[in-house]
VMD Tcl script that draws the C-alpha trace (Angstrom):
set ca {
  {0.00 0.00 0.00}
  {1.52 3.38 -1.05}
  {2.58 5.56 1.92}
  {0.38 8.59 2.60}
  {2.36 12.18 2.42}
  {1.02 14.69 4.62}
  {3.49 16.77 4.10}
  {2.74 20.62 3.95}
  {4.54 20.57 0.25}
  {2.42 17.94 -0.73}
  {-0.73 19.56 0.66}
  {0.38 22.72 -1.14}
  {1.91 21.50 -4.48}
  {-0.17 17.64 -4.65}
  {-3.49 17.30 -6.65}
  {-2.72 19.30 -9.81}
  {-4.14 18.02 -13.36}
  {-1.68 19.25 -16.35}
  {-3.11 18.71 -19.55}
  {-1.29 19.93 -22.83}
  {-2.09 19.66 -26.09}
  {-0.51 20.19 -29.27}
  {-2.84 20.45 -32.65}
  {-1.10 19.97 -36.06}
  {-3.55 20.84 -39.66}
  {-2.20 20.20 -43.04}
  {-3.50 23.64 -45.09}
  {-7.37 23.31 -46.03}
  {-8.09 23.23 -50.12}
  {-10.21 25.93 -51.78}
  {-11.40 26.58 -54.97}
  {-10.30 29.32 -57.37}
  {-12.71 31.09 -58.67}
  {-13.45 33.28 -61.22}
  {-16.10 35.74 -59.44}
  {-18.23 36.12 -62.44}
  {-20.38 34.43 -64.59}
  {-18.12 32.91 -67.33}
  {-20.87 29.73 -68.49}
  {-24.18 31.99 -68.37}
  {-25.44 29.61 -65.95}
  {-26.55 32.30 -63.90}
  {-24.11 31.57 -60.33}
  {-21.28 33.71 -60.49}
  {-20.10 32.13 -57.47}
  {-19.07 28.67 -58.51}
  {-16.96 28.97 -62.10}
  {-13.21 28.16 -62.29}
  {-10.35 29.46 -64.63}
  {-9.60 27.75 -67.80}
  {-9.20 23.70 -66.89}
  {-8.41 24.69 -63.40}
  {-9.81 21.19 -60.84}
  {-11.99 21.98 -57.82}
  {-9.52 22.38 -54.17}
  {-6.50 23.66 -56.30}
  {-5.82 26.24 -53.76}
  {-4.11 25.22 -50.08}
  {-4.00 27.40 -47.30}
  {-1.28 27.57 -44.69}
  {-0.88 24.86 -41.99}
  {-2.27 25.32 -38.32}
  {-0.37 24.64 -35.65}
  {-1.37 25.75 -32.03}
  {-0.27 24.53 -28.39}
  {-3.51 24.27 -25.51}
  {-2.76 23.93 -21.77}
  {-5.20 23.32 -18.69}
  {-4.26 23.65 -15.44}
  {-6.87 22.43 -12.63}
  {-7.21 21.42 -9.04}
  {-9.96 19.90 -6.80}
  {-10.42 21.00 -3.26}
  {-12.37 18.37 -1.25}
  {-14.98 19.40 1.04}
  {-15.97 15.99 1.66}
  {-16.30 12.03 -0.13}
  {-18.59 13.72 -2.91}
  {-18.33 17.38 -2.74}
  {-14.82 19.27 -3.49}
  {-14.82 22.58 -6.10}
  {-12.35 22.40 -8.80}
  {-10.38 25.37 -9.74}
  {-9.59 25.34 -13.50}
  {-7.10 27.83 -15.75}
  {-7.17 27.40 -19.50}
  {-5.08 28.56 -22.43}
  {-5.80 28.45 -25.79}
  {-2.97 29.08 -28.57}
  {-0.64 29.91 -25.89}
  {2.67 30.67 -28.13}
  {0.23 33.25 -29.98}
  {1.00 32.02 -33.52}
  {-0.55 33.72 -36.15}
  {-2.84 31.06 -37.80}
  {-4.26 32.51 -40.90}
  {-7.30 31.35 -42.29}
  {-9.76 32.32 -44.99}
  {-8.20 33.32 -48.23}
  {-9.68 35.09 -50.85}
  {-10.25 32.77 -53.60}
  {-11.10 34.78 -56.75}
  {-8.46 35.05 -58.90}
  {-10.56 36.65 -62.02}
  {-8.32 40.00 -61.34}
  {-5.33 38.06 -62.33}
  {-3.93 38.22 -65.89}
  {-4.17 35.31 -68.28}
  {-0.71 34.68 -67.77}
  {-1.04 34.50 -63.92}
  {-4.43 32.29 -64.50}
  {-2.26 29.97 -66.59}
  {0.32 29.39 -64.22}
  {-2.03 28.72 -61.16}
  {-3.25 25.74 -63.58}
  {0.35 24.26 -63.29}
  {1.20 24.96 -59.69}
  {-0.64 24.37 -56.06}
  {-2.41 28.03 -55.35}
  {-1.20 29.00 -51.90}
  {-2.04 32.43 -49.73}
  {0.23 35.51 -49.99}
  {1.04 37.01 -46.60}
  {2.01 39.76 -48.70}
  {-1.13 40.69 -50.61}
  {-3.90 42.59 -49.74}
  {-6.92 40.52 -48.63}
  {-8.93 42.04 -51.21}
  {-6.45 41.17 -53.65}
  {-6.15 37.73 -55.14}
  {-4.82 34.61 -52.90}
  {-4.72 37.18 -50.18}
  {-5.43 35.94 -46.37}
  {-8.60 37.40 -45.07}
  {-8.86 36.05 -41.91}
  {-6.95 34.41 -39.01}
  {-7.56 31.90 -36.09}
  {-8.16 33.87 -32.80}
  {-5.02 34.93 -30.77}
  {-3.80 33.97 -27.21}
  {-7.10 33.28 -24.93}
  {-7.08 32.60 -21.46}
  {-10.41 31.51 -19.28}
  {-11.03 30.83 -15.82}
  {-13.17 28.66 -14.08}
  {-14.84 26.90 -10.92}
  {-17.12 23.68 -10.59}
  {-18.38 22.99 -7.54}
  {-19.77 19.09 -7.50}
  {-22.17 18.35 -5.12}
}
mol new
graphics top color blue
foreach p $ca { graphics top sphere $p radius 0.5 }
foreach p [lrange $ca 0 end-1] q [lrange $ca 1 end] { graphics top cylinder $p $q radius 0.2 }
display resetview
């Protein structure tokens, strides 16, 4: 049977949950599009360049590192409250998200070469200009919590 510490260090330090996690995405496909109606099929919204496939386009990868920290204070056999501390993207990377996907702006030249090569955001772009990022994950987020079980 394990020996019991009743230490002051372990009353202080003991009973703490650590739970990390680490989240890894491969970029998302999207579809180029032209952002007008090139077939007269009246949906401007869903015709491609040239002989350009559907999920041509990749966005960037997502990578972002969670922690919890929590801690349960018994009161008795079935009631303790448990102190919890959560953060959420914690080195603050800058995840970037939605891209703009119509590419009619581009020359015929530019079209022709997104036919031969994987369409990827520009960081340096505008987001209302072609392949430019128009949104992002959220930042660094902490929360706070207590559950009392009863």
């Amino acid at each position: 049977m394990p020996e019991y510490d009743d230490s002051l260090a372990a009353k202080v330090f003991g009973g703490f949950v650590l739970a990390p996690i680490f989240t890894y995405g491969s970029g998302r496909p999207f579809n180029l599009l032209l952002g007008f109606d090139a077939n007269n099929d009246g949906r401007s919204q869903s015709d491609r360049p040239g002989s350009i496939g559907r999920n041509t386009g990749k966005g960037e990868d997502l990578y972002t590192f969670d922690m919890r920290l929590s801690r349960r204070f018994a009161f008795s056999d079935r009631r303790y409250i448990e102190l919890i501390a959560e953060g959420f993207n914690l080195f603050n990377r800058t995840n970037l998200q939605g891209i703009n996907n119509v590419v009619g702006g581009l020359s015929l030249a530019q079209r022709a070469e997104l036919g031969t090569l994987e369409a990827r955001g520009n960081r340096q772009v505008a987001p209302t200009a072609p392949l430019g990022f128009t949104s992002a994950a959220p930042a660094r987020q902490f929360q706070f919590g207590a559950r009392f079980s009863f």
